[in-house]
C-alpha positions in Angstrom: 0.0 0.0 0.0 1.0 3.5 -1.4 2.1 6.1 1.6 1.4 9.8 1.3 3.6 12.2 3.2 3.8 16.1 4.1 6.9 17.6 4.8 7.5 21.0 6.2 8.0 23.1 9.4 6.3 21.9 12.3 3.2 24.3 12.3 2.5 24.1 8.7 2.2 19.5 8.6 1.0 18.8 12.2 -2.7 19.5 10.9 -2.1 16.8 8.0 -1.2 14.1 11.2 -5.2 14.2 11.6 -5.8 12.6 8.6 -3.5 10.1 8.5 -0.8 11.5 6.5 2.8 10.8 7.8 4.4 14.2 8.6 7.6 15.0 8.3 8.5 18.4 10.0 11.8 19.9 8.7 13.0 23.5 9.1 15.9 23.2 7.0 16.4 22.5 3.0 19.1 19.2 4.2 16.5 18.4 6.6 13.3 18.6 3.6 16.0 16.7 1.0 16.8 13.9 3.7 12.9 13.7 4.1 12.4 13.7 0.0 14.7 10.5 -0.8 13.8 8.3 2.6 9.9 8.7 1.4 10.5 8.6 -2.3 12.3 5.1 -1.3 9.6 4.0 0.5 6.8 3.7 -1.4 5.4 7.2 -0.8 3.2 8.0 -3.9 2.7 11.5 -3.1 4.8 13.8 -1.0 3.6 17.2 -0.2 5.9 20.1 0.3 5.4 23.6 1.8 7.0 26.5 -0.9 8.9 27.8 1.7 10.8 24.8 2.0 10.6 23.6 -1.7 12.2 26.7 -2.9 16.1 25.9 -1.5 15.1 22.1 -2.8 14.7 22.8 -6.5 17.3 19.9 -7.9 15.9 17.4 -5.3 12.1 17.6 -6.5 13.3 17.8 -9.9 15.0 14.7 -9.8 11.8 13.2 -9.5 9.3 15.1 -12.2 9.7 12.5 -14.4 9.1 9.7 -12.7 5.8 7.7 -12.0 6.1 8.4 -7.8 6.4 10.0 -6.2 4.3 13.0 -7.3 5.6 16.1 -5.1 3.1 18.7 -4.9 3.7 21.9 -3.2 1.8 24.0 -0.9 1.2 26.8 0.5 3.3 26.9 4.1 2.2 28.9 7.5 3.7 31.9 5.2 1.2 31.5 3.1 1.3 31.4 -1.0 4.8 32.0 -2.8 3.2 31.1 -6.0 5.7 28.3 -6.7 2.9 25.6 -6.0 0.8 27.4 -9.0 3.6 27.6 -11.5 4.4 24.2 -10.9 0.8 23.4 -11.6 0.9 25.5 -14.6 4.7 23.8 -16.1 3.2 20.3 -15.4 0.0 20.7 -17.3 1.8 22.4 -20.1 4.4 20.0 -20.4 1.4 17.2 -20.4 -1.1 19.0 -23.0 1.7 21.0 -25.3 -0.1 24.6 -23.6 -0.8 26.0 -20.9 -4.6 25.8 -20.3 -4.8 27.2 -17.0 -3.6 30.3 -18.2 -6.0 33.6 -17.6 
């Protein structure tokens, strides 16, 4: 059976432990890539990831964009939006359908 997993600071995953998710807090970008590879290797078929921590883990989530699983989607953090979740949103389904069809 297929895991899914949130990793970010401690205040933006600990409401995801109420659904069953497995959290992963991590304040740091070694912390959030040390996170990424032990769940990628464990069967995690979708990782979440709070901006604010995606954005100094570029090359790690990349590494996986083209693969089946994990899919690594990224959300909005106790910051709030950086807009990084939405452009990958927007390069994914452009990348998939040859345009970008979200576009306003």
């Amino acid at each position: 059976m297929y895991k899914i997993a949130v990793i970010g600071d401690r205040e933006s995953a600990l409401g995801f432990k109420a659904l069953g998710l497995e959290t992963v807090f991590a304040d740091t970008a070694d912390q959030g890539k040390e996170a990424l590879h032990r769940l990628a290797g464990e069967d995690c078929a979708v990782i979440y990831i709070t901006e604010q921590l995606a954005r100094n883990m570029q090359q790690e989530i990349s590494r996986y964009t083209d693969e089946v699983k994990p899919a690594i989607i990224l959300i909005p953090g106790k910051g709030g939006s950086l807009g990084i979740g939405i452009d990958s949103v927007h390069k994914t389904v452009e990348r998939a359908v040859g345009a970008d069809i979200l576009k306003n």
